[in-house]
MDTraj code that builds the backbone (N, CA, C; nanometers):
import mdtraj as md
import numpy as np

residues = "UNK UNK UNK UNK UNK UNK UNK UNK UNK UNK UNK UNK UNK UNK UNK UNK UNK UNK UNK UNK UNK UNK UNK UNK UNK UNK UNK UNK UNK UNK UNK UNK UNK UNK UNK UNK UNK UNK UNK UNK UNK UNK UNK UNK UNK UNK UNK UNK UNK UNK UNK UNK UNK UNK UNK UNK UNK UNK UNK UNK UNK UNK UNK UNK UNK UNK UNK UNK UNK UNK UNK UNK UNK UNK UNK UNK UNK UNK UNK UNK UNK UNK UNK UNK UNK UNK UNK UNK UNK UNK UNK UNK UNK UNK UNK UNK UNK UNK UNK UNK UNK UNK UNK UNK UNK UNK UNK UNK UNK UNK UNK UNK UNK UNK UNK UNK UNK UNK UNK UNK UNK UNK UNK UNK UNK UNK UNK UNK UNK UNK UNK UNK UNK UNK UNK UNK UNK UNK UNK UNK UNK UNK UNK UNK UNK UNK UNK UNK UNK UNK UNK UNK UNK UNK UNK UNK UNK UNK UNK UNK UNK UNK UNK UNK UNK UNK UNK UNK UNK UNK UNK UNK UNK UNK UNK UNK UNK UNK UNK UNK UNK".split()
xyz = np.array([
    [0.0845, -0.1183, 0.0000],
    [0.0000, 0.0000, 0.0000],
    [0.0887, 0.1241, 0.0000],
    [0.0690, 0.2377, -0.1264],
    [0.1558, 0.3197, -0.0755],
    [0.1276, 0.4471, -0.0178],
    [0.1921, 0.5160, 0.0355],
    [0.1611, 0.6328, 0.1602],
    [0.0866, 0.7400, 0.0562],
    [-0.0590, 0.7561, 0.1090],
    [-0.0608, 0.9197, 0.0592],
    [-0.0215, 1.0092, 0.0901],
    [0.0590, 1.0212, 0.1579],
    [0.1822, 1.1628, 0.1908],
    [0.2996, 1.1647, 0.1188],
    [0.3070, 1.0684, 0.0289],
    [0.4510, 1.0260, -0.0825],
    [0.4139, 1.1131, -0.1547],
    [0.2996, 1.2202, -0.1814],
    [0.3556, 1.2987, -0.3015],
    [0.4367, 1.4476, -0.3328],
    [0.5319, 1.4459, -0.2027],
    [0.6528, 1.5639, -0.2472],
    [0.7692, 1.4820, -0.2695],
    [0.8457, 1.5897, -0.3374],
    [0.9633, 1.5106, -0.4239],
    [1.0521, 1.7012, -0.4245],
    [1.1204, 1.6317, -0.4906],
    [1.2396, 1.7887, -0.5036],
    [1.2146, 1.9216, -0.5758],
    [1.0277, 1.9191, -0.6134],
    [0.9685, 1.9940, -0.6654],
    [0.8846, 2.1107, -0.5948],
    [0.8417, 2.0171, -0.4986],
    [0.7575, 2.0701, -0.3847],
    [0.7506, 2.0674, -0.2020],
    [0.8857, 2.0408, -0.1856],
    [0.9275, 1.9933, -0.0478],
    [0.9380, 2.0816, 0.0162],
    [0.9738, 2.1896, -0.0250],
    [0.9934, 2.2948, 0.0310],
    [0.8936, 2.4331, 0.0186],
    [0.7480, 2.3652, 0.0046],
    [0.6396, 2.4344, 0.0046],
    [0.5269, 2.4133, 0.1620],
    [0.5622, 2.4761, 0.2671],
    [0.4435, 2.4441, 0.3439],
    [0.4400, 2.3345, 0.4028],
    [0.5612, 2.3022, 0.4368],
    [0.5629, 2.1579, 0.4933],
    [0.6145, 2.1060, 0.6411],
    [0.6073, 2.0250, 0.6983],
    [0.6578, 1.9809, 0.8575],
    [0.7657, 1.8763, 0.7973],
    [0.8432, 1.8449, 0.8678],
    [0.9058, 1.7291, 0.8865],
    [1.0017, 1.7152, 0.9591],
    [1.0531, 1.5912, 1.0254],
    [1.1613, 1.5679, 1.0932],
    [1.2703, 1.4641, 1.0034],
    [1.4099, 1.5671, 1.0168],
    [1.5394, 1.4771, 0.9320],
    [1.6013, 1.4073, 1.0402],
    [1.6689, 1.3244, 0.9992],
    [1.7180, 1.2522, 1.0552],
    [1.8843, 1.2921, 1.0640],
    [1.9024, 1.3267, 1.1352],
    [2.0986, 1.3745, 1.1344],
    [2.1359, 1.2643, 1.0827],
    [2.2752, 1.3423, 1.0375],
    [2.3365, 1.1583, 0.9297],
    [2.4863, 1.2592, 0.9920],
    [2.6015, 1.1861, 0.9251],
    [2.7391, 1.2366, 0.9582],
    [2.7979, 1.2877, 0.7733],
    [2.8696, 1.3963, 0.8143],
    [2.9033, 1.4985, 0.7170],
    [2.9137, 1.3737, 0.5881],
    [2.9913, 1.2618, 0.6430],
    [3.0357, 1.1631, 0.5276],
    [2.9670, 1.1173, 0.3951],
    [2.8448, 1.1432, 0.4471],
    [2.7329, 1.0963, 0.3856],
    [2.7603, 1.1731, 0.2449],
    [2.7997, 1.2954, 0.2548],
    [2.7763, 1.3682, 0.1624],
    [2.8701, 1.3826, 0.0805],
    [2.9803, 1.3167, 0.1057],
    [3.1169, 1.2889, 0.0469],
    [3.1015, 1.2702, -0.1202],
    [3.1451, 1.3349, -0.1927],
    [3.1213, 1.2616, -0.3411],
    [2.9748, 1.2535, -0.4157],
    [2.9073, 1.3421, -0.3594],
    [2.7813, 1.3651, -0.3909],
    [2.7658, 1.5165, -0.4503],
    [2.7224, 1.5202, -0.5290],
    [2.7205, 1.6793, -0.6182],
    [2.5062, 1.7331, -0.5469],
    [2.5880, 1.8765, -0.5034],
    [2.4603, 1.9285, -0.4907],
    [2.3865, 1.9778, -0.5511],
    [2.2576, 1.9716, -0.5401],
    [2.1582, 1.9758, -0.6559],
    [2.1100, 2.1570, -0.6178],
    [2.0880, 2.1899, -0.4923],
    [2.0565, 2.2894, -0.4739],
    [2.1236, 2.3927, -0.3756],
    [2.1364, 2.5039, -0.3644],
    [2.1786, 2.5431, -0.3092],
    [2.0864, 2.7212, -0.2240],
    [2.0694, 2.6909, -0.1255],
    [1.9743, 2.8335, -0.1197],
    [2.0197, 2.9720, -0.0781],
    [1.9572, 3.0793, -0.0740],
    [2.0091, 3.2113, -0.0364],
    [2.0734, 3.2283, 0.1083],
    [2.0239, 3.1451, 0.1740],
    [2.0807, 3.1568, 0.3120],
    [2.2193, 3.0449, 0.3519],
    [2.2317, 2.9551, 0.2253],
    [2.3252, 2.8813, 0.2258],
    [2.3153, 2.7392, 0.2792],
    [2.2036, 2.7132, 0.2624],
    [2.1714, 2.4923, 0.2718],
    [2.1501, 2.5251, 0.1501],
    [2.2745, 2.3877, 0.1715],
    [2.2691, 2.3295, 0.0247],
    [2.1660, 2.1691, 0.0399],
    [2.1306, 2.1111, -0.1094],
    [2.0342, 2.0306, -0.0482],
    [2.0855, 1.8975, -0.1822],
    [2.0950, 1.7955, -0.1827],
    [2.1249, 1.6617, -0.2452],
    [1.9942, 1.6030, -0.2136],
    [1.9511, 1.5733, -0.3933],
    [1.8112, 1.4806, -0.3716],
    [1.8343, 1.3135, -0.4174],
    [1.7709, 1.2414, -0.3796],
    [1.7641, 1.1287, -0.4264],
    [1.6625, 1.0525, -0.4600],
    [1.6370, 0.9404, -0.4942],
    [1.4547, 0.9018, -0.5397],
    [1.4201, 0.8806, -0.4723],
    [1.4762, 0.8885, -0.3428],
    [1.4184, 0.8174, -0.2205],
    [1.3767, 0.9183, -0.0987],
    [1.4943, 1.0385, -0.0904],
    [1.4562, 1.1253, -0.0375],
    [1.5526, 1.2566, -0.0783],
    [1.5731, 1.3319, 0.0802],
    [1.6779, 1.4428, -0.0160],
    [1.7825, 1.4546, 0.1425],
    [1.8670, 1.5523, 0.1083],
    [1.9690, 1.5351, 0.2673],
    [1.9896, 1.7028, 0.2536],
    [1.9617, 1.7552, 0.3690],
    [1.9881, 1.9043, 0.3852],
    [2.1020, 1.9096, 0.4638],
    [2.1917, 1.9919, 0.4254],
    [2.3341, 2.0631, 0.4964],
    [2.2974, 2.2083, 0.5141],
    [2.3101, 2.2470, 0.6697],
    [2.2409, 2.3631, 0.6905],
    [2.3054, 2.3887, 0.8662],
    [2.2857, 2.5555, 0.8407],
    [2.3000, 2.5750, 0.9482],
    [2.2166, 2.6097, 1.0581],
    [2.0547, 2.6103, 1.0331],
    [1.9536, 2.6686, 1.0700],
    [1.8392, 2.5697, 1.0409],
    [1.7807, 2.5145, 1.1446],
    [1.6411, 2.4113, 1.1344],
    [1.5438, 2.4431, 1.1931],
    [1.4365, 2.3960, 1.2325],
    [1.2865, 2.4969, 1.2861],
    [1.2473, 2.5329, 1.2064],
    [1.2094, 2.6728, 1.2458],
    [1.1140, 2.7405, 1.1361],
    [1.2234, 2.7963, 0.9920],
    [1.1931, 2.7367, 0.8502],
    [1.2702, 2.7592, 0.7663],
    [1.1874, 2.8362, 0.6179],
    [1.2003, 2.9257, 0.5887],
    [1.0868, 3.0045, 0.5536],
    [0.9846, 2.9437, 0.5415],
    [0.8868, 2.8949, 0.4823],
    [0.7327, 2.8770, 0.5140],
    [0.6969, 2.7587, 0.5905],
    [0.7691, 2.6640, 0.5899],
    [0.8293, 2.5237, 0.6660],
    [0.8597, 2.5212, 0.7789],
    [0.8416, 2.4435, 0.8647],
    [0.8683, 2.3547, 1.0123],
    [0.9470, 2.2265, 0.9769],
    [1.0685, 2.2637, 0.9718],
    [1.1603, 2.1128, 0.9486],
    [1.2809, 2.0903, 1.1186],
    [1.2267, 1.9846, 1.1367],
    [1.3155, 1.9273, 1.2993],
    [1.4134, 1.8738, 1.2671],
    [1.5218, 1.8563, 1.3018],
    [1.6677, 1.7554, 1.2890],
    [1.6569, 1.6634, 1.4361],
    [1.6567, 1.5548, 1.4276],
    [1.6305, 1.4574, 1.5249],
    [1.7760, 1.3945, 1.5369],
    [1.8060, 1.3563, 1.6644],
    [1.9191, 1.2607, 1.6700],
    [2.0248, 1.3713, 1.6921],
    [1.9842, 1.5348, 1.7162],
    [2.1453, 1.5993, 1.7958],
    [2.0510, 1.6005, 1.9478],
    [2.1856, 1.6055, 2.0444],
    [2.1050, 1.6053, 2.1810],
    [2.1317, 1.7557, 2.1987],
    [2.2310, 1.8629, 2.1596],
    [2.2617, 2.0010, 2.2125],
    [2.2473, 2.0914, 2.0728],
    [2.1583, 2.1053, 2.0277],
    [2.1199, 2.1397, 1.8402],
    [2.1946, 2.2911, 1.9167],
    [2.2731, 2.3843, 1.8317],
    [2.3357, 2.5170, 1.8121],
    [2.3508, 2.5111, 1.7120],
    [2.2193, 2.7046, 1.6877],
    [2.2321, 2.7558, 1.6182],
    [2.3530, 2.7665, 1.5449],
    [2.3744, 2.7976, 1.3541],
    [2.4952, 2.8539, 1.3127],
    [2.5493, 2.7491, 1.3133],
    [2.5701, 2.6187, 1.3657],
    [2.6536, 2.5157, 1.3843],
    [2.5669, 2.4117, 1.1901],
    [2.6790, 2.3579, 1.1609],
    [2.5767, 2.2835, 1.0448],
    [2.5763, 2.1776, 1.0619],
    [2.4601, 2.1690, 1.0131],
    [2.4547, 1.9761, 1.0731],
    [2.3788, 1.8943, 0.8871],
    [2.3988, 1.8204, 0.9195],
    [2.3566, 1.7007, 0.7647],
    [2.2046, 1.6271, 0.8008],
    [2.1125, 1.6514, 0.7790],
    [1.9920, 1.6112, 0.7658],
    [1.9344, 1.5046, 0.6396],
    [1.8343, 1.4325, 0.6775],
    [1.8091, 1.3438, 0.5548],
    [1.6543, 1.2971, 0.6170],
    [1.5734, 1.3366, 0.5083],
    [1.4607, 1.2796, 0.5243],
    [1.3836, 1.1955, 0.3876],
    [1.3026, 1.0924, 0.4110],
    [1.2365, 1.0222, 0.2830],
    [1.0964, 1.1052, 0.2411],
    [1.0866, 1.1380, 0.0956],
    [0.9798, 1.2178, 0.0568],
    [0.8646, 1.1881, 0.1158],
    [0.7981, 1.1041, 0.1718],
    [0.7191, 1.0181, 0.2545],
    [0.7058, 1.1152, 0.3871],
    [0.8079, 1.1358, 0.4438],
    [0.8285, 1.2426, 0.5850],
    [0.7860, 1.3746, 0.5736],
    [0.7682, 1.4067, 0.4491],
    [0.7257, 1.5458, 0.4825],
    [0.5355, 1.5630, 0.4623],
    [0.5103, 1.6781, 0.6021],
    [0.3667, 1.6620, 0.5563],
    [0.3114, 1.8102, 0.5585],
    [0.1898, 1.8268, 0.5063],
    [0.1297, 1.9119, 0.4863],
    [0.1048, 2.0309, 0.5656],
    [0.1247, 2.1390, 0.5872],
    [0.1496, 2.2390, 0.7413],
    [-0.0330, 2.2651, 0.7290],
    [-0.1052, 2.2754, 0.6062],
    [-0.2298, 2.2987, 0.6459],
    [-0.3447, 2.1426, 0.6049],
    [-0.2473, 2.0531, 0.6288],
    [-0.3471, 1.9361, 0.6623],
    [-0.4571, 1.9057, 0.7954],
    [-0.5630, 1.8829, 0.7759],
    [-0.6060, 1.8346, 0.9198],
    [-0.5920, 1.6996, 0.9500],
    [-0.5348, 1.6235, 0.9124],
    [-0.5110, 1.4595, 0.9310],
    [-0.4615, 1.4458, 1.0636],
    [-0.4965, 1.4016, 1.1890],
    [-0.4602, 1.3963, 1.2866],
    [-0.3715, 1.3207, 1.3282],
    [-0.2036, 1.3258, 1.3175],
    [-0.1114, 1.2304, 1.2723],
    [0.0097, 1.2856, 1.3743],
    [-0.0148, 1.3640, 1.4851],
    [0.0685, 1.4690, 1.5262],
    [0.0129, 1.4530, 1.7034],
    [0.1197, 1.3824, 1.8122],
    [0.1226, 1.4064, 1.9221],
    [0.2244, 1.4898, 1.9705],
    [0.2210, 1.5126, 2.1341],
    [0.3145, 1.6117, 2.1880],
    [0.3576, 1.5314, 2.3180],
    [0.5341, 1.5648, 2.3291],
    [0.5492, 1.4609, 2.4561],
    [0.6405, 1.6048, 2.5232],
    [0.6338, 1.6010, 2.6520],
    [0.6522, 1.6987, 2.7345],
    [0.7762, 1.6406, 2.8425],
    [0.8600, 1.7151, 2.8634],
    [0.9281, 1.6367, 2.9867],
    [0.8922, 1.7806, 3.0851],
    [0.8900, 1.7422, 3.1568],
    [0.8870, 1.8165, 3.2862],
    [0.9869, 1.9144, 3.3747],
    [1.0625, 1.8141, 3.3964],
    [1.2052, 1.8553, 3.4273],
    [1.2677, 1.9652, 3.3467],
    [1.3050, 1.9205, 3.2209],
    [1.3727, 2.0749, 3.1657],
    [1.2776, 2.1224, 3.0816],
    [1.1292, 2.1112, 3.0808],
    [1.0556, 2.2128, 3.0073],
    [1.0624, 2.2443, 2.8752],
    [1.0556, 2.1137, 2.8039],
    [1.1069, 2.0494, 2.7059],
    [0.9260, 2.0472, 2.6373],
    [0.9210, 2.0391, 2.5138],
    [0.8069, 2.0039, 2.4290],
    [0.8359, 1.9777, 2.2689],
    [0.8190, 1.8515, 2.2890],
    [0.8366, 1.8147, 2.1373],
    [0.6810, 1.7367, 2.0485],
    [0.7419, 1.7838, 1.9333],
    [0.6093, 1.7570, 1.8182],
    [0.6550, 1.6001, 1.8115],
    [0.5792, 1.4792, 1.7716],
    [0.5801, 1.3795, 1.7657],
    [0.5379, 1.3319, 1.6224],
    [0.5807, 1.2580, 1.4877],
    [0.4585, 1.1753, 1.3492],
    [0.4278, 1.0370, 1.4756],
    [0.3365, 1.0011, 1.4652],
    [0.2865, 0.9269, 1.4962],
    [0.3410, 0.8027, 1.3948],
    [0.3806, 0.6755, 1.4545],
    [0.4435, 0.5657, 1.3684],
    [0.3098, 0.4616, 1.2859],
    [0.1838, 0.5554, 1.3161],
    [0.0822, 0.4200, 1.2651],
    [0.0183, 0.3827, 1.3825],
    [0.0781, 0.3721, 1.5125],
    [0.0350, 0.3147, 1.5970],
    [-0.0005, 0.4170, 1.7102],
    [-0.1551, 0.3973, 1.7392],
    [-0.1773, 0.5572, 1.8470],
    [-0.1547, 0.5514, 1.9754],
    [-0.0864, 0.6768, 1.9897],
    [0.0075, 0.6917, 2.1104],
    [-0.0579, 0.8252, 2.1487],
    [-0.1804, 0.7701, 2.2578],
    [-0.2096, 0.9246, 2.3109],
    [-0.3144, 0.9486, 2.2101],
    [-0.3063, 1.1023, 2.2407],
    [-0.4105, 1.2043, 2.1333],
    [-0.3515, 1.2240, 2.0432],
    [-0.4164, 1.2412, 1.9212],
    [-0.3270, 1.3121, 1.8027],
    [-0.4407, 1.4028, 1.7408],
    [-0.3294, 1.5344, 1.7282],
    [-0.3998, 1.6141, 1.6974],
    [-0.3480, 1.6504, 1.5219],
    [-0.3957, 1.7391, 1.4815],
    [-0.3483, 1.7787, 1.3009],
    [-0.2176, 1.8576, 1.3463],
    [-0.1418, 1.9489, 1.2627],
    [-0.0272, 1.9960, 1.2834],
    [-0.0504, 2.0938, 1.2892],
    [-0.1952, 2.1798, 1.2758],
    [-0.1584, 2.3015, 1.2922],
    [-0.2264, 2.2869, 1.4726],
    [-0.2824, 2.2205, 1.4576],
    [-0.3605, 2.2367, 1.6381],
    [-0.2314, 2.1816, 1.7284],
    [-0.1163, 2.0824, 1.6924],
    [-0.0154, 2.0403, 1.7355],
    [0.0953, 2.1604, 1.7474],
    [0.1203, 2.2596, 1.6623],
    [0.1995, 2.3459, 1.6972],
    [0.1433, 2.4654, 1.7834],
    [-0.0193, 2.4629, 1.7760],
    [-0.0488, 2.5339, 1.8761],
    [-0.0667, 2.5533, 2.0087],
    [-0.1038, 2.3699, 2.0294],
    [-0.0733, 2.3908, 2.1638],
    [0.0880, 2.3264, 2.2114],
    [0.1736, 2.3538, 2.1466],
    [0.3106, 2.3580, 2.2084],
    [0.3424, 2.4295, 2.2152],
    [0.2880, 2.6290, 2.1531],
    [0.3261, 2.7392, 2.1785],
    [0.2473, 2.7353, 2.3159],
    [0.1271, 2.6961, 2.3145],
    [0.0551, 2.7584, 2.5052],
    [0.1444, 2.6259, 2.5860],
    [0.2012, 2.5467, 2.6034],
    [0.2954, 2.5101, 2.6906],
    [0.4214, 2.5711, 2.7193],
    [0.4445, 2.5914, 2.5979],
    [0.5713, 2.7016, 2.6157],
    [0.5229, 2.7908, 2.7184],
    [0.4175, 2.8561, 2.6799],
    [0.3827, 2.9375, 2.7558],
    [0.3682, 2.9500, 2.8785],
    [0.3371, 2.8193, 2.9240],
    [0.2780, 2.8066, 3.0653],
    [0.4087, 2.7799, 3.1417],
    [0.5130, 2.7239, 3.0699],
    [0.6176, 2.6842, 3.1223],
    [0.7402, 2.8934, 3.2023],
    [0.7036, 2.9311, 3.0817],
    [0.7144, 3.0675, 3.0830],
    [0.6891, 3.1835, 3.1484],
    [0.5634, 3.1911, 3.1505],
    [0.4653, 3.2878, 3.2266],
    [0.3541, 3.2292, 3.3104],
    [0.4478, 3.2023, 3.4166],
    [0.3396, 3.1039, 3.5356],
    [0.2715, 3.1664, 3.6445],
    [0.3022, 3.3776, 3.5667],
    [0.2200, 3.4257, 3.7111],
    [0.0611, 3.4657, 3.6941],
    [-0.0247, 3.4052, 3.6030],
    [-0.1526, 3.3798, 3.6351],
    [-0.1926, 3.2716, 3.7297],
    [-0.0903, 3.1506, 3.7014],
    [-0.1057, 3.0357, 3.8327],
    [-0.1311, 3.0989, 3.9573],
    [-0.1078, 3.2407, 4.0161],
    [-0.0871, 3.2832, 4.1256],
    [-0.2521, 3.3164, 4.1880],
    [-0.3262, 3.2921, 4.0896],
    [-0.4554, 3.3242, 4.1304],
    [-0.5283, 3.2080, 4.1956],
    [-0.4827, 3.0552, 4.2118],
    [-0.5293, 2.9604, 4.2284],
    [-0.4824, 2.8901, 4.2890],
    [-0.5161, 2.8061, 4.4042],
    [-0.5140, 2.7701, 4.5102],
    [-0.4005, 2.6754, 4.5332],
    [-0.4168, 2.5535, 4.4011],
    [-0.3407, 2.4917, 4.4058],
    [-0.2064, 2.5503, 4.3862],
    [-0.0735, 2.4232, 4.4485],
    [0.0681, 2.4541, 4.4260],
    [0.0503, 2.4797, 4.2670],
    [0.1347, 2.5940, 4.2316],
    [0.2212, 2.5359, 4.1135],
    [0.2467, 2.4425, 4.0177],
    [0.3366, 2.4339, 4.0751],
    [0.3923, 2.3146, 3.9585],
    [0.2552, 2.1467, 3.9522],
    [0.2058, 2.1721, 4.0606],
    [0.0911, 2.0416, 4.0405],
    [0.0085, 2.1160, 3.9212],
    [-0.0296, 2.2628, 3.9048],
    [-0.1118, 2.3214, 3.8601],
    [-0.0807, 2.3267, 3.6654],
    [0.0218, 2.3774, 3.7104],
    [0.1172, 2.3291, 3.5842],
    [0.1032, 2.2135, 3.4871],
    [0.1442, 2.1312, 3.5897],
    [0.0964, 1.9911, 3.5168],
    [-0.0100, 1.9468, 3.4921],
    [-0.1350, 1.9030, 3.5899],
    [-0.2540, 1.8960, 3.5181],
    [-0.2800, 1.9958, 3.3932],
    [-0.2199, 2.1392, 3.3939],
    [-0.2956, 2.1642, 3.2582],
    [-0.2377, 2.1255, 3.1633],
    [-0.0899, 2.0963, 3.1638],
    [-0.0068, 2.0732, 3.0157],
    [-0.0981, 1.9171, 3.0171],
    [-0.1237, 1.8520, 3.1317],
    [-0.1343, 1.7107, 3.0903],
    [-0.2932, 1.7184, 3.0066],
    [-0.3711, 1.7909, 3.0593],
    [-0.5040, 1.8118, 2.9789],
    [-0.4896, 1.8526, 2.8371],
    [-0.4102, 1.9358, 2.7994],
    [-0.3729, 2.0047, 2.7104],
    [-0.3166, 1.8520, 2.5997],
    [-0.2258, 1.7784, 2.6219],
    [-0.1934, 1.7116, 2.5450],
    [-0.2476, 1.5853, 2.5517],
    [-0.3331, 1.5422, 2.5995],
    [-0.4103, 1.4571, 2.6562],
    [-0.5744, 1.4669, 2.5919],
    [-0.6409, 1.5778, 2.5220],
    [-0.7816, 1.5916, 2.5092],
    [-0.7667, 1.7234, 2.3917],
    [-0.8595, 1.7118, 2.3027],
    [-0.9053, 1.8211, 2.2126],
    [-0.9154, 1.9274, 2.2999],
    [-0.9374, 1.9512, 2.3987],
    [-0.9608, 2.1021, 2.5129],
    [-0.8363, 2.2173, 2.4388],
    [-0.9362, 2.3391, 2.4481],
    [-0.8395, 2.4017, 2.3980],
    [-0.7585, 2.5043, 2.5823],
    [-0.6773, 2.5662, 2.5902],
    [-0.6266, 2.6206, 2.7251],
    [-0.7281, 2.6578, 2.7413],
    [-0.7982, 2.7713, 2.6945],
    [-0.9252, 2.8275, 2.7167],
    [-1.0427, 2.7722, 2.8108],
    [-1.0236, 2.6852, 2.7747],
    [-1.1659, 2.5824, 2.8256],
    [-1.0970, 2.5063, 2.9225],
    [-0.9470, 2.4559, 2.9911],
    [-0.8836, 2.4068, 3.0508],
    [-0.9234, 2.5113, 3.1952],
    [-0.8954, 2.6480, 3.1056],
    [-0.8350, 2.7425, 3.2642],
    [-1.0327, 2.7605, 3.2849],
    [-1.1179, 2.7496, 3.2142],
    [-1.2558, 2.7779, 3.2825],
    [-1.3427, 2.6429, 3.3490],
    [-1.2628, 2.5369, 3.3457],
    [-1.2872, 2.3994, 3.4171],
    [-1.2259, 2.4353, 3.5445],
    [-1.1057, 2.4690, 3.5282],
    [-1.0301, 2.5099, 3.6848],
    [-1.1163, 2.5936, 3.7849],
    [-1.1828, 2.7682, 3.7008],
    [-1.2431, 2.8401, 3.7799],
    [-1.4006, 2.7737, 3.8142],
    [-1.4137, 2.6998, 3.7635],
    [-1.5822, 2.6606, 3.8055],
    [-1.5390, 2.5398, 3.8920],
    [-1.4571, 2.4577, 3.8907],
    [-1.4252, 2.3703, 4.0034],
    [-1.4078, 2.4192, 4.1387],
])
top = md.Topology()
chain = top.add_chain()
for i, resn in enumerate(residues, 1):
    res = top.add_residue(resn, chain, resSeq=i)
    for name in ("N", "CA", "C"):
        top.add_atom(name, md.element.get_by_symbol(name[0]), res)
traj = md.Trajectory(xyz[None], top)
């Protein structure tokens, strides 16, 4: 069966799209002629299978959300070798609900998740997935509305990120469950 998300290729990959590369080591790229090269300076090698970005800058990349997976200390300006299969990249205004969020606690960490096929949690589409990882950010951030409510902190904290990634609820409707409780 093949993926209906297989249809970008080196034509349209770089239109509106999410994805996570996979770090590879500079070697990879050894003896390989680049196909593209952009204004800000990633250069990009395609193949039929996928393409490999050399770059110094990942995240938000003009109209695109592209992740590099597999560095543990990602710095800016630093370049790293990316490689993803045309298959990996998906639609930034799809609603296909293919997109969880895993949170660590400790260092206040939030990452976007593709779902492998197999459901893990809630999944939300990618644009409702990047939205509520900006209001965690947030909460992680600006925790002095917590000050209005009874409970500790950080317990307070957590039930909402956990509601938040846990249920269609949007914050909105999280923080007016709290005040009517």
């Amino acid at each position: 069966m093949k993926n209906e998300y297989m249809k970008y290729n080196k034509t349209n990959f770089f239109k509106h799209t999410y994805c996570q590369f996979q770090n590879r080591e500079i070697e990879v790229l050894e003896e390989q002629n680049i196909h593209f090269k952009s204004k800000s300076g990633s250069s990009y090698i395609y193949t039929e299978e996928g393409v490999y970005r050399y770059s110094n800058h990942w995240g938000r990349v003009a109209n695109c959300r592209w992740k590099l997976d597999g560095v543990s200390k990602y710095q800016n300006q630093q370049y790293y070798v990316g490689y993803a299969n045309w298959s990996d990249f998906y639609s930034l205004t799809s609603n296909d609900k293919l997109f969880n969020l895993e949170v660590n606690f400790e260092t206040q960490k939030v990452e976007v998740h593709k779902t492998s096929g197999k459901k893990t949690g809630t999944l939300f589409s990618i644009t409702t997935v990047f939205k509520k990882k900006k209001e965690i950010e947030s909460i992680f951030k600006n925790p002095k509305w917590m000050l209005y409510y009874e409970e500790e902190h950080e317990t307070l904290q957590k039930k909402i990120i956990e509601k938040l990634i846990n249920s269609d609820k949007t914050l909105q409707q999280i923080k007016l469950e709290l005040v009517n409780n």
